[in-house]
C-alpha positions as MATLAB code, in Angstrom:
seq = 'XXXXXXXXXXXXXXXXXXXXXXXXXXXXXXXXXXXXXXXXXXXXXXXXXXXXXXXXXXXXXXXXXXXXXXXXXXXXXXXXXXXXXXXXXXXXXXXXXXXXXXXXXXXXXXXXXXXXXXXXXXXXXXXXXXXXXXXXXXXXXXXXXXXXXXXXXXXXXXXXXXXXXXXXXXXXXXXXXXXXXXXXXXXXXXXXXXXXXXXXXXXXXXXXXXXXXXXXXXXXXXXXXXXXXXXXXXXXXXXXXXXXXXXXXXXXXXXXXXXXXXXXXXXXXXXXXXXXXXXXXXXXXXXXXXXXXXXXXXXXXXXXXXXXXXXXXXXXXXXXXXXXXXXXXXXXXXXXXXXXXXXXXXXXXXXXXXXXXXXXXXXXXXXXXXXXXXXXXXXXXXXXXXXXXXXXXXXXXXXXXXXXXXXXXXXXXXXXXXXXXXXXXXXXXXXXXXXXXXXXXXXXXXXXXXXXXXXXXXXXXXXXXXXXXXXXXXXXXXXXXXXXXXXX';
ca = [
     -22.068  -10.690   72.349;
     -24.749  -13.269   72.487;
     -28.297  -12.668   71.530;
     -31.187  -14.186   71.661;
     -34.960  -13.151   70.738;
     -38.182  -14.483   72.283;
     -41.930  -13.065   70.940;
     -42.860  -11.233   67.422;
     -40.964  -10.673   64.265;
     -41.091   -7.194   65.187;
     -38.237   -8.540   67.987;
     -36.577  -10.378   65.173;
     -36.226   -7.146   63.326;
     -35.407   -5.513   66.924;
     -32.374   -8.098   67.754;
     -31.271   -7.150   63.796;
     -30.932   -3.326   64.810;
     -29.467   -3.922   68.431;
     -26.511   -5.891   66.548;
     -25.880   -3.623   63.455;
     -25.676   -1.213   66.368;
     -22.762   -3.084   68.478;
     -21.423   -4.432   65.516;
     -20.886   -0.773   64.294;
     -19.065    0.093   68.060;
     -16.304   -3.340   67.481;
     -18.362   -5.932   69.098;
     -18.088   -9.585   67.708;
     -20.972  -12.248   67.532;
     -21.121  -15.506   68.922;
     -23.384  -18.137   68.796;
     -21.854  -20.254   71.473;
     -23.354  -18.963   74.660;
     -20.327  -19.903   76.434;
     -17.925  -17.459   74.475;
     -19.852  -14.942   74.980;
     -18.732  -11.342   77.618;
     -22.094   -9.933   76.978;
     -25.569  -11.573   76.761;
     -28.426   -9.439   75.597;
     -32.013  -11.100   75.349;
     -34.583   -9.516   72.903;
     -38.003   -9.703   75.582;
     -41.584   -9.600   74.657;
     -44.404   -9.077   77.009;
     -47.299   -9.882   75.285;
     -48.659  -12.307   77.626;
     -47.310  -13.763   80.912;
     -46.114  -17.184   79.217;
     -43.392  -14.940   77.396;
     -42.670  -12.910   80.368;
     -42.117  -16.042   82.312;
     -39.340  -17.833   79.684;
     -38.011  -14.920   80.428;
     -37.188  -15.150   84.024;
     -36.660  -18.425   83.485;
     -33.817  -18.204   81.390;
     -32.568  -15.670   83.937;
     -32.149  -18.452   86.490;
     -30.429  -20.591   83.936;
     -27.798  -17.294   83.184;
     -27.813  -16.939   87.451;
     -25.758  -20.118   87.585;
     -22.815  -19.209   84.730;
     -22.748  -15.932   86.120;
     -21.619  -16.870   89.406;
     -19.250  -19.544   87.760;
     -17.842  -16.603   85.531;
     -17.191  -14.449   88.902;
     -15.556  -17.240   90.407;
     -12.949  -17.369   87.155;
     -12.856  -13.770   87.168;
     -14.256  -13.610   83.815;
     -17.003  -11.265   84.018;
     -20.486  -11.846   82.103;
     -22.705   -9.364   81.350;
     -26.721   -9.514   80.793;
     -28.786   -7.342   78.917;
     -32.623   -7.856   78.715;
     -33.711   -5.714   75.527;
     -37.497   -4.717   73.878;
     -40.401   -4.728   75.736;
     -40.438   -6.402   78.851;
     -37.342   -4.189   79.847;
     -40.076   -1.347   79.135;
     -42.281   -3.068   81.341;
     -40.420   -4.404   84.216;
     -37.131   -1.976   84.472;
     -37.769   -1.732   88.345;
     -38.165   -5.542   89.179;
     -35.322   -6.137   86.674;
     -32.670   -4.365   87.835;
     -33.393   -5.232   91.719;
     -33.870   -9.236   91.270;
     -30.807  -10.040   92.523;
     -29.288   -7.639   90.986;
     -28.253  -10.251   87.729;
     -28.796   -7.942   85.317;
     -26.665   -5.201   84.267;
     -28.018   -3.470   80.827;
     -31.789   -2.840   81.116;
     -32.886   -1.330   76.990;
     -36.104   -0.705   75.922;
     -37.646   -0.621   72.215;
     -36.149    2.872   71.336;
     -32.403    3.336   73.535;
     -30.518    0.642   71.337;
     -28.930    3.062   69.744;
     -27.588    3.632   73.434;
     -26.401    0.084   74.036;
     -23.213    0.598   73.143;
     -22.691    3.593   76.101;
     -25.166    1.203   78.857;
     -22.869   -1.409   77.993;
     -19.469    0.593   78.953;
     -21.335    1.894   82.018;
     -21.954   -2.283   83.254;
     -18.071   -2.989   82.290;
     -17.383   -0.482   85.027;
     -19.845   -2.840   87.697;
     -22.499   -0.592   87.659;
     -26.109   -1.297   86.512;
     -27.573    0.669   83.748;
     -30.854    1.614   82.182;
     -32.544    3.481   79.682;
     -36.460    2.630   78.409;
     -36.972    5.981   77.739;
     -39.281    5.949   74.673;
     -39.853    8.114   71.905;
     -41.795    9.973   69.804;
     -39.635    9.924   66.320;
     -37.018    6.829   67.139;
     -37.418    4.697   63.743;
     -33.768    3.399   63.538;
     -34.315    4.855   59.321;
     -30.456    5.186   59.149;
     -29.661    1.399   60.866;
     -29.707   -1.189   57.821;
     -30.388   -4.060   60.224;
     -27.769   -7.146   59.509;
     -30.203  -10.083   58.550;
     -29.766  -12.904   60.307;
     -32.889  -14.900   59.019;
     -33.220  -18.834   57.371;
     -30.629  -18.757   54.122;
     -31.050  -15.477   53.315;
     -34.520  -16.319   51.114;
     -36.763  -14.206   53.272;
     -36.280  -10.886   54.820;
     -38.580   -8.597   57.762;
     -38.317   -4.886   57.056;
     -39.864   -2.574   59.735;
     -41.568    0.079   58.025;
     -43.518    1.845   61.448;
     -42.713    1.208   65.739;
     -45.037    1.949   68.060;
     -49.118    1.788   67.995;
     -52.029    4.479   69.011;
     -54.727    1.976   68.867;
     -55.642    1.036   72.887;
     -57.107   -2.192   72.536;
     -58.228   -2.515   76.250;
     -56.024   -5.844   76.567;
     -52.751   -4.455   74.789;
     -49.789   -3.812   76.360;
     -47.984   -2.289   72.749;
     -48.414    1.225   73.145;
     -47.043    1.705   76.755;
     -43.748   -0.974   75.828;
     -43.265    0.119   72.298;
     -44.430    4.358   72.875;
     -46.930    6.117   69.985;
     -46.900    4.954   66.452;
     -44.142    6.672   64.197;
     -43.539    5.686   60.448;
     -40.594    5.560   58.870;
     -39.505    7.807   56.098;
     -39.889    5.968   52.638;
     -36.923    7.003   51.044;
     -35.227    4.552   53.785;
     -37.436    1.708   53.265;
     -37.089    1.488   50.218;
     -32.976    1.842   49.978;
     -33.315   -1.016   52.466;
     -35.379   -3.456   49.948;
     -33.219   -2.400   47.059;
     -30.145   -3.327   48.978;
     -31.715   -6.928   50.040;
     -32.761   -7.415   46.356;
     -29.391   -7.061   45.567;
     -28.140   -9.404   48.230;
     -30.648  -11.790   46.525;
     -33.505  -11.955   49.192;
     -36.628  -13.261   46.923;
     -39.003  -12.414   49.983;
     -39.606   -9.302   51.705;
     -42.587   -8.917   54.640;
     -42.916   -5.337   55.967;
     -43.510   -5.068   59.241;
     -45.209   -2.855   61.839;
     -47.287   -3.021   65.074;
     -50.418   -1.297   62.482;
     -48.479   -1.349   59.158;
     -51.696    0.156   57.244;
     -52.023    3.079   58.803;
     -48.361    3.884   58.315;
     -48.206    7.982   57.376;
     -44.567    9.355   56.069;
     -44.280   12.872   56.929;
     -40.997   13.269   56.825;
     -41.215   15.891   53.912;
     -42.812   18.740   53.269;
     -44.748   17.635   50.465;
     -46.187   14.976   51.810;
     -48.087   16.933   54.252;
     -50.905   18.265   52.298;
     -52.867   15.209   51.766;
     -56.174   14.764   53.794;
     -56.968   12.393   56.644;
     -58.348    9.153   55.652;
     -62.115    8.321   55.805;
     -62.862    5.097   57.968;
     -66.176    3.329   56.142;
     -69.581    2.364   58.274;
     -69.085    0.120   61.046;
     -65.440    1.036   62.144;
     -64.430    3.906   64.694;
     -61.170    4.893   66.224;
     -60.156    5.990   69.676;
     -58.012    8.811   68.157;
     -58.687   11.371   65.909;
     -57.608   10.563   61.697;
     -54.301   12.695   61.165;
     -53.982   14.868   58.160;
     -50.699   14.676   56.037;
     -48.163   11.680   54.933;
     -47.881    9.556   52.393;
     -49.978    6.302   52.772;
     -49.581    2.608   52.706;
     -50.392    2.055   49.562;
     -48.312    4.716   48.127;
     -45.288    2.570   49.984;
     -46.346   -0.854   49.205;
     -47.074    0.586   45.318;
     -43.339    1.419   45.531;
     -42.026   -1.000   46.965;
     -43.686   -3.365   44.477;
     -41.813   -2.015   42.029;
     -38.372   -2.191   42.689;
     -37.797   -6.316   41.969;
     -40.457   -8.013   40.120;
     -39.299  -11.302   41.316;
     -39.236  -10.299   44.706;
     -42.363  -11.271   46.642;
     -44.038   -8.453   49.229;
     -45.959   -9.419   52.378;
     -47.071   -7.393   54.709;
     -48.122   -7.647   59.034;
     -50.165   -6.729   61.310;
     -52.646   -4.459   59.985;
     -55.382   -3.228   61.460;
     -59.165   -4.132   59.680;
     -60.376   -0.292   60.544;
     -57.393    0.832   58.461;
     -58.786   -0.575   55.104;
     -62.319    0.546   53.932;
     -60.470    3.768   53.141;
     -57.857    1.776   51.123;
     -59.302    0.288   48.235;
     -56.477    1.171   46.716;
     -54.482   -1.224   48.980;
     -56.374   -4.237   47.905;
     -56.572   -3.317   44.195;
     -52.841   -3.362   44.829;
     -53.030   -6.990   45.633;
     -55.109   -7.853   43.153;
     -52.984   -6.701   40.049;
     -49.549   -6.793   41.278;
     -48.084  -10.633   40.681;
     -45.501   -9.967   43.016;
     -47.816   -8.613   46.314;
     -48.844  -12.044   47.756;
     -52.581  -12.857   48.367;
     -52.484  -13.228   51.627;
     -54.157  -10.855   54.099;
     -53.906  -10.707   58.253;
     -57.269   -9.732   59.361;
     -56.619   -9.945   63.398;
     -60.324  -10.502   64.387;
     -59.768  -11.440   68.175;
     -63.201  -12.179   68.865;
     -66.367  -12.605   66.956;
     -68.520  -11.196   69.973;
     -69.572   -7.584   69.102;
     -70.411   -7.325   72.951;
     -66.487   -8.433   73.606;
     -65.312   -6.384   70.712;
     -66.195   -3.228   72.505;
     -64.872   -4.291   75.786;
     -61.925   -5.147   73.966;
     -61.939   -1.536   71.731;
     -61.560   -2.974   68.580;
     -63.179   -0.215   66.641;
     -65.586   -2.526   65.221;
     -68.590   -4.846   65.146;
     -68.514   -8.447   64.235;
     -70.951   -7.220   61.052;
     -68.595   -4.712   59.936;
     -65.567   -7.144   59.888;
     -67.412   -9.618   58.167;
     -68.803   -6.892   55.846;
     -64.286   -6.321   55.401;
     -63.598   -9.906   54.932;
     -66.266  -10.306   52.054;
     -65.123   -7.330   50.758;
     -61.873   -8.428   50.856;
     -62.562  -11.767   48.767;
     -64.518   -9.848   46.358;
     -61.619   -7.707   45.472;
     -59.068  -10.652   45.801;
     -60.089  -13.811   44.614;
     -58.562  -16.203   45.899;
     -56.943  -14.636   49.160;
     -55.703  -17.113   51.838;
     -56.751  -15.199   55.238;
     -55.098  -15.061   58.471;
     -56.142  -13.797   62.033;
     -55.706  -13.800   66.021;
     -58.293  -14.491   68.550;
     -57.853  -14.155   71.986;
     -60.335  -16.796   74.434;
     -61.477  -15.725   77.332;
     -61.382  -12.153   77.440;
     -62.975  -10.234   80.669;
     -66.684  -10.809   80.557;
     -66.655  -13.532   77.626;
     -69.647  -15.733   77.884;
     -70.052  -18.999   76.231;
     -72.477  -17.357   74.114;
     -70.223  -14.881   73.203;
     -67.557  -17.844   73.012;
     -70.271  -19.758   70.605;
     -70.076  -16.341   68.201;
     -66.346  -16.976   67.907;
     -66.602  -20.529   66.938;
     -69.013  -19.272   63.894;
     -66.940  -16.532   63.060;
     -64.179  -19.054   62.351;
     -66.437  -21.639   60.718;
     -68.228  -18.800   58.750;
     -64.624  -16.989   57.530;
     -62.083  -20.318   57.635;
     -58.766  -18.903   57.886;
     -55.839  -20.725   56.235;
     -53.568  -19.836   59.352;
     -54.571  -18.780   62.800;
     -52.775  -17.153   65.965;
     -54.962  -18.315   69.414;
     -54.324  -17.451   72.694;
     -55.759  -17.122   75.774;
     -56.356  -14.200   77.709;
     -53.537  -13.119   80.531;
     -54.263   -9.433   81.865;
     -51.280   -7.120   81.651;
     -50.982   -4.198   84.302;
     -51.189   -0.151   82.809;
     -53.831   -1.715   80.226;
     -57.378   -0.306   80.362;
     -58.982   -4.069   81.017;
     -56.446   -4.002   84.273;
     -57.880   -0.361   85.213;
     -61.443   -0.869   84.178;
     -62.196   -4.671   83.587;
     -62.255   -7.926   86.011;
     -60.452  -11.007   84.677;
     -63.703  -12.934   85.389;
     -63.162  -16.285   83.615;
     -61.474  -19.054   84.916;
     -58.519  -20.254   84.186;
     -60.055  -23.715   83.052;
     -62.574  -22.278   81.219;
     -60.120  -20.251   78.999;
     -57.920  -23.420   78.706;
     -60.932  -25.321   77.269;
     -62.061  -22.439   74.993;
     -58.932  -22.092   73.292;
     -58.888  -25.538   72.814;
     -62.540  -25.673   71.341;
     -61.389  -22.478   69.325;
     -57.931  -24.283   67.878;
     -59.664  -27.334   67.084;
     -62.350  -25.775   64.527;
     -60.216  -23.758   63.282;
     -58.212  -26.423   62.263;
     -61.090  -28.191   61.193;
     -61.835  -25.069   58.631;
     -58.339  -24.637   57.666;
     -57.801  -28.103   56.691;
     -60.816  -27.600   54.388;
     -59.417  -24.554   52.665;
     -56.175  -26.174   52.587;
     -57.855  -29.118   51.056;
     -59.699  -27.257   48.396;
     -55.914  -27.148   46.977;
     -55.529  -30.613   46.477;
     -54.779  -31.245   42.471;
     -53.752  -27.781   41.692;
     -50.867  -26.066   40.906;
     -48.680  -23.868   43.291;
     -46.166  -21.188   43.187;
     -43.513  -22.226   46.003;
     -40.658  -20.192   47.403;
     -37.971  -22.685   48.093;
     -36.570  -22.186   51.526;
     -34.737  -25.207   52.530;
     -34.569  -28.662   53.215;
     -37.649  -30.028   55.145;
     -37.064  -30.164   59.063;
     -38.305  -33.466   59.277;
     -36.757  -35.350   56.509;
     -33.344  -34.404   54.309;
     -35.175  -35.619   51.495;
     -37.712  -33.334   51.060;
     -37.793  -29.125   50.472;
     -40.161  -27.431   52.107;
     -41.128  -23.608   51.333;
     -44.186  -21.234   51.221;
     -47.556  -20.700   48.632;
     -48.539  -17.617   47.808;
     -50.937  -17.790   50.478;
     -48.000  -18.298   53.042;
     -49.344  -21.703   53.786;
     -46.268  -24.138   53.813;
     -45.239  -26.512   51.172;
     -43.526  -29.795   51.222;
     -42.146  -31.726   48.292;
     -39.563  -34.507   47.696;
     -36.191  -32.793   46.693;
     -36.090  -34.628   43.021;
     -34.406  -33.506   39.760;
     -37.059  -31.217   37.956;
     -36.703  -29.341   34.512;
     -36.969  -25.826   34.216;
     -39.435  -23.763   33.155;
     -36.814  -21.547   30.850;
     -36.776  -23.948   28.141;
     -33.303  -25.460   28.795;
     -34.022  -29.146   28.703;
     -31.295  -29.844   31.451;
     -32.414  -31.408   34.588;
     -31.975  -29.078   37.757;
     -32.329  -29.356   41.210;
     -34.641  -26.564   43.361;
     -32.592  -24.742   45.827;
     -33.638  -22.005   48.225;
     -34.356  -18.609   46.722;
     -35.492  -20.919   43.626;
     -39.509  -20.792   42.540;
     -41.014  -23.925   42.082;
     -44.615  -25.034   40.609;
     -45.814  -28.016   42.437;
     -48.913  -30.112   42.418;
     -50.768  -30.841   45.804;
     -50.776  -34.146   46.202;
     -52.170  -33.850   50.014;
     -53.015  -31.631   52.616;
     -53.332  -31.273   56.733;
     -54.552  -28.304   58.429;
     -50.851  -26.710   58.515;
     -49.375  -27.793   55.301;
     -49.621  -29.137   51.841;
     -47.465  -31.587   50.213;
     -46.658  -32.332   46.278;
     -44.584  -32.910   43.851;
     -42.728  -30.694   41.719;
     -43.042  -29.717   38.443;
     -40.647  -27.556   37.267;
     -38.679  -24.699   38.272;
     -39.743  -21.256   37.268;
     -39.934  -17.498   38.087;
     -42.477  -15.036   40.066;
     -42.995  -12.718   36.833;
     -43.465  -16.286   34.226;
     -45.816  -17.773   36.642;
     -47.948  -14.651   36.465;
     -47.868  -14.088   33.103;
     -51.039  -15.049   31.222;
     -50.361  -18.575   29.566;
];
C-alpha cells in the first residue's frame, strides 16, 4: 500500500490510523508509488484548492492505471478522510477510477472495502459516527525523525461556523477516553519522542465521559462576550484535567496543543494557569480569529465579537507572559466590506501574531453560508485582500520575531536545515523556527567534552537575526527542558 496525505495534521494523524489498521490485516508499505497494489490518498476538503490537487492527482493515477490493466497487474485507489465524505457520489462515478471510497470514521473497515475492490467491484463506506475515536488504534508514527509526535485526543466538531465544512465530513464532536491518551504519550515517551501536540478539530472543549465518575461534573460557564450555537453539556472530564495529566508523565517532553476554540477558554483559567507554571506546556497559544469584523463574525457564527476576543487575547498575555500567538483569518468572506477588511488589518497590527494561517474564502456546499449567504466578493478582490492581509501580518510578525534578537532560546533540535547541510534547524518554545550552524557546543551537564546537537537534543541558542518566519543563532550549549526551566 501507498499512502499519501494532503490538508491538516488531523489527516496526518488520520493516514497514521488507516495504516496501523492495514498493517494489522498483513499489508506492507511502500514508498515507491510504483510498487505499490493499493493506493489510498488521505483527502481534505477544506477549500476547493485542496479538493482540486485532489482530482488532479487522480488524472496522474488515470494513466498507471490503465498501464497496470494492460500488464494485468491490477492497481487499486482509495481516496480516504474528508473529501470521500463529501464527494462519495462524484467519486465513485468519474470514470469509475476509484475503487475504495472511506470516510473519517470506516477505516477500521478498509481492510473488508479493500477485499470487496480485489474482487472488481467498487466499494464505499462514509458512514459517520457518533462514538468512532480509534482509542484502541496506537497510530504507527511516521513523522520527521521521530522528535515530534500528533496525538488526536477528540474527531469531529459541533461548532457550525457558517463557512465550515468539518462537522458534515468529520460527523459531531466525540472525545476520546483519557486513559487511552495517555497510554499513547507514555508509549511515545518511551520511544523517545521529546514533542507531543494534541490534536483535535476543538481540542478545548474536549469532555471524557467514558466513565461513570466523570459524569457528575457541571457544564462549563462561557464568560461575557462569547455564545454558542449548542447548548453547554454537563459531565466529562475537561481539558485541563487531560493536559494537567498529560503534563506529567515526561518532564522533558514538551506538550502543544491545536485548534482550540477562543469561546472554550474564559471558563478555563485553569487551562492557562496550566501554561503558565508547567515548564514543559509550551507558550504558545492558537487563537483562530478569522476576521476582526464583528459584523463578519456573526455572519460567520463565531460566537464572538471582535471586543470579546481581544478582551481573550489580553487576557491571555496577562496570564502568560510572554506567549507567542497564532491564528487563521479567512479574506473575503460573504458580505466583507473593505471596511470590515480595514478592521482585520488592525486586528493583526493591534494583536501581531508570531505565525499566521490566511486564506481566502471558497464556499463549500451543505454549509449554512451556501444555504443562507451569497459569495458576493470577487474573486480579485479576495486575491488582493489576502495579499494586503499576509503582508502586515508579516510586517507584525517580523517585529515580534525581532523583539528576540540577543536573547536566549530553548530549541528542539529536529534536523539538519533544508536549505543548507550545515546548519540545524528546530523549534522555540513559541513554535517559531530556529536555525543555527551545526558546530561543536559543550553541554550544559557539566562534562567539559565537546558534543554535537542532534535531533531530540535541547539546545540554548542566541538570536543572532530574524525574518518574519524564522530566527537564526548560534548555539550555546546543549541542555535539557526541566534545567532550562529551573530558576538559575
Amino acid at each position: 500500500v501507498y499512502l499519501e496525505t494532503y490538508g491538516c495534521q488531523m489527516n496526518v494523524n488520520d493516514t497514521e490510523i488507516a495504516w496501523a489498521i492495514l498493517q494489522k490485516n498483513g499489508y506492507a508499505r511502500t514508498k515507491h508509488l510504483d510498487e505499490a497494489d493499493v493506493v489510498l490518498l488521505v483527502t481534505c476538503s477544506v477549500r476547493e484548492k485542496a479538493e482540486q490537487a485532489i482530482w488532479n492527482r487522480l488524472e496522474h493515477l488515470k494513466a498507471l492505471k490503465a498501464r497496470r490493466q494492460q500488464a494485468r497487474l491490477p492497481l487499486r485507489i482509495g481516496i480516504l478522510g474528508c473529501m470521500a465524505e463529501r464527494l462519495k457520489e462524484e467519486i465513485l462515478h468519474k470514470e469509475k477510477l476509484v475503487d475504495v471510497v472511506a470516510g473519517p470514521d470506516a477505516y477500521r473497515d478498509l481492510p473488508r472495502l479493500l477485499a470487496v475492490a480485489e474482487s472488481g467491484q467498487q466499494a464505499a463506506n462514509v458512514l459517520l459516527s457518533l462514538d468512532e475515536t480509534y482509542a484502541d488504534i496506537l497510530p504507527v508514527q511516521t513523522s520527521a525523525g521521530g522528535t515530534t509526535a500528533f496525538v488526536s485526543i477528540m474527531r469531529g466538531c459541533d461548532n457550525m461556523c457558517s463557512y465550515c465544512i468539518v462537522p458534515f465530513t468529520r460527523g459531531r464532536e466525540r472525545s476520546r477516553p483519557i486513559a487511552s491518551i495517555l497510554q499513547e504519550v507514555r508509549m511515545l515517551s518511551d520511544q523517545g519522542v521529546k514533542e507531543v501536540t494534541l490534536l483535535g478539530q476543538n481540542v478545548n472543549s474536549y469532555r471524557d465521559t467514558s466513565e461513570v465518575q466523570f459524569q457528575s461534573a457541571a457544564a462549563p460557564v462561557l464568560s461575557r462576550g462569547f455564545s454558542t450555537v449548542y447548548k453547554a453539556k454537563p459531565g466529562g472530564l475537561r481539558f485541563s484535567h487531560l493536559l494537567d495529566q498529560v503534563s506529567r508523565i515526561d518532564p522533558e517532553m514538551r506538550i502543544r496543543f491545536t485548534s482550540p476554540h477562543p469561546k472554550d477558554f474564559p471558563d478555563e483559567a485553569s487551562v492557562l494557569q496550566l501554561i503558565q507554571e508547567r515548564h514543559n506546556i509550551c507558550k504558545q497559544l492558537h487563537l483562530p480569529a478569522q476576521s476582526g469584523s464583528t459584523r463578519v463574525l456573526e455572519a460567520m457564527r463565531r460566537g464572538y465579537t471582535r471586543e470579546a476576543y481581544l478582551e481573550l487575547v489580553h487576557h491571555v498575555r496577562e496570564s502568560i507572559p510572554g506567549v507567542s500567538l497564532s491564528s487563521d483569518f479567512i479574506a473575503g468572506f460573504c458580505g466583507e466590506t473593505e471596511d470590515d477588511h480595514q478592521q482585520t488589518i488592525s486586528l493583526l497590527r493591534e494583536v501581531h501574531y508570531n505565525v499566521g494561517f490566511l486564506f481566502a474564502y471558497s464556499m463549500r456546499q451543505k454549509t449554512r453560508a451556501y444555504h443562507r449567504l451569497h459569495d458576493d466578493v470577487p474573486a480579485d478582490v479576495k486575491k488582493r485582500r489576502l495579499e494586503e492581509l499576509i503582508t502586515v501580518f508579516r510586517e507584525e510578525a517580523a517585529r515580534a520575531n525581532e523583539a528576540m534578537v540577543g536573547q536566549s532560546q530553548l530549541v528542539l533540535v529536529e534536523g539538519p536545515s533544508k536549505r543548507s547541510a550545515s546548519e540545524l534547524c528546530g523549534r522555540n518554545d513559541g513554535n517559531i523556527k530556529v536555525i543555527f550552524p551545526d558546530t561543536e557546543t559543550e553541554d550544559a551537564a557539566g562534562c567539559k567534552a565537546a558534543v554535537r546537537a542532534q535531533p531530540g537534543d535541547y539546545v540554548l541558542v542566541k538570536v543572532t537575526s530574524a525574518s518574519s518566519q524564522t530566527l537564526k543563532g548560534v548555539v550555546l550549549c546543549r541542555t535539557t527542558l526541566s534545567r532550562s526551566a529551573a530558576p538559575h
